[in-house]
C-alpha positions as a Python dict, from the first residue, in 0.01 Angstrom:
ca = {
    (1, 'X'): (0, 0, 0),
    (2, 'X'): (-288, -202, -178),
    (3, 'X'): (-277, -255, -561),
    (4, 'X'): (-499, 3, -748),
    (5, 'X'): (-647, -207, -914),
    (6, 'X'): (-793, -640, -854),
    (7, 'X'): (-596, -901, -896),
    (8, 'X'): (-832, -1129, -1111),
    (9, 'X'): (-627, -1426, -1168),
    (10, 'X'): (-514, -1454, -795),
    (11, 'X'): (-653, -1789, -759),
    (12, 'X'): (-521, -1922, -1041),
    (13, 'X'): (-213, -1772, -983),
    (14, 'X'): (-164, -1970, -600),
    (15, 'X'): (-295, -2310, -722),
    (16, 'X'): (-47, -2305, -1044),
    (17, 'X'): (247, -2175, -826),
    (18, 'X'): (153, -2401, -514),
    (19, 'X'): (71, -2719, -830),
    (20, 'X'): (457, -2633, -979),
    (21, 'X'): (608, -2576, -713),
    (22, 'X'): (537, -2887, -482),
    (23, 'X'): (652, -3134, -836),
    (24, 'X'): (976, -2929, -856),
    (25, 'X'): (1072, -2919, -502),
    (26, 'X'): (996, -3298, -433),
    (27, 'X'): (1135, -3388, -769),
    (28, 'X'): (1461, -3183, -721),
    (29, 'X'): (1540, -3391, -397),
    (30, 'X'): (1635, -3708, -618),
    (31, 'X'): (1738, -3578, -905),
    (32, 'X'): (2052, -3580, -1107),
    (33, 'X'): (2183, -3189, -1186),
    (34, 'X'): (2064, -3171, -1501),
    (35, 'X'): (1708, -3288, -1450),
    (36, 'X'): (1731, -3032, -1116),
    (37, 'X'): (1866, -2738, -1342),
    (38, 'X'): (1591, -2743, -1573),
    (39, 'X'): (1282, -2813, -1297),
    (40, 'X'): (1469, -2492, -1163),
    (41, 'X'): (1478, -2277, -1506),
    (42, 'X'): (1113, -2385, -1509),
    (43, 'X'): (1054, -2234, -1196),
    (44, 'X'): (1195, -1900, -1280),
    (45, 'X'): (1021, -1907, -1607),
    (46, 'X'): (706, -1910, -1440),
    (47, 'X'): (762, -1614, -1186),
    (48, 'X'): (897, -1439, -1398),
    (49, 'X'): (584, -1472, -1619),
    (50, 'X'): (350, -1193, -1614),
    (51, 'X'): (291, -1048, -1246),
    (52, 'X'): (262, -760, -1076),
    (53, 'X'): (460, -749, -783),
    (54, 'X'): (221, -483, -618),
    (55, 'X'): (-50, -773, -602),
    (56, 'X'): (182, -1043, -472),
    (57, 'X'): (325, -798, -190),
    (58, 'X'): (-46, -729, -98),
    (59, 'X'): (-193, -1089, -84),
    (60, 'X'): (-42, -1241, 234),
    (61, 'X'): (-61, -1612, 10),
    (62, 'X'): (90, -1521, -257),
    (63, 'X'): (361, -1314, -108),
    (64, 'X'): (483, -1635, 149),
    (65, 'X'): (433, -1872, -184),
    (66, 'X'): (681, -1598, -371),
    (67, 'X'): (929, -1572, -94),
    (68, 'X'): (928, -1979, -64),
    (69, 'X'): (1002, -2039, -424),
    (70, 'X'): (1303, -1726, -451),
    (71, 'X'): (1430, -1949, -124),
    (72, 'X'): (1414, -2287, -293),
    (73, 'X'): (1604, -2134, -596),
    (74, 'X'): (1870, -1981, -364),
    (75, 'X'): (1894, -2359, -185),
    (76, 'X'): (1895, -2460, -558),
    (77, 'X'): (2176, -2227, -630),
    (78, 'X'): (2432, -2292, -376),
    (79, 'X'): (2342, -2623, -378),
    (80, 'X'): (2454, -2671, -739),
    (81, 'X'): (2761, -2460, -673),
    (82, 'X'): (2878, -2633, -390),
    (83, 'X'): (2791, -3049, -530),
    (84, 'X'): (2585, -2953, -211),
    (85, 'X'): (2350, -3358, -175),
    (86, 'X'): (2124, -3287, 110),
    (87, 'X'): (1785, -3230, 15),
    (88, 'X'): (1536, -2928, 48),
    (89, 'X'): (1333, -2930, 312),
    (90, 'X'): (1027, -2686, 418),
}
């Protein structure tokens, strides 16, 4: 079901997420845990910033740019569980 109402910032929205999200995910893959926890907590920060979900689910972008970050952070996750080395790949 659509939103009921636009989406104004959409735009901005995709090329900030896309803009953070390629530095963190290409700077995570060499980086010592610390340096990866906080590019991480930076990531969450910023989805969980203010946006309505309804939008995100409707706009086909935004919704594959959403689901790729909440899988990076679950790589991120058991990767810094597990001492897991190998690098994130997409």
């Amino acid at each position: 079901m659509p939103p009921s109402s636009s989406w104004p910032d959409c735009q901005t929205w995709l090329h900030n997420t896309n803009e953070l999200f390629d530095f963190i995910k290409h700077s995570a893959n060499g980086s010592n845990p610390t340096i990866r926890s906080l590019l991480v907590a930076q990531l969450v920060e910023h989805l969980k910033g203010q946006l309505n979900f309804k939008h995100v689910a409707a706009h086909e972008e935004a919704y594959k740019l959403y689901c790729a970050c909440v899988e990076f952070l679950d790589w991120c996750q058991s990767s810094i569980c597990s001492g897991f080395t190998q690098g994130f790949y997409t």
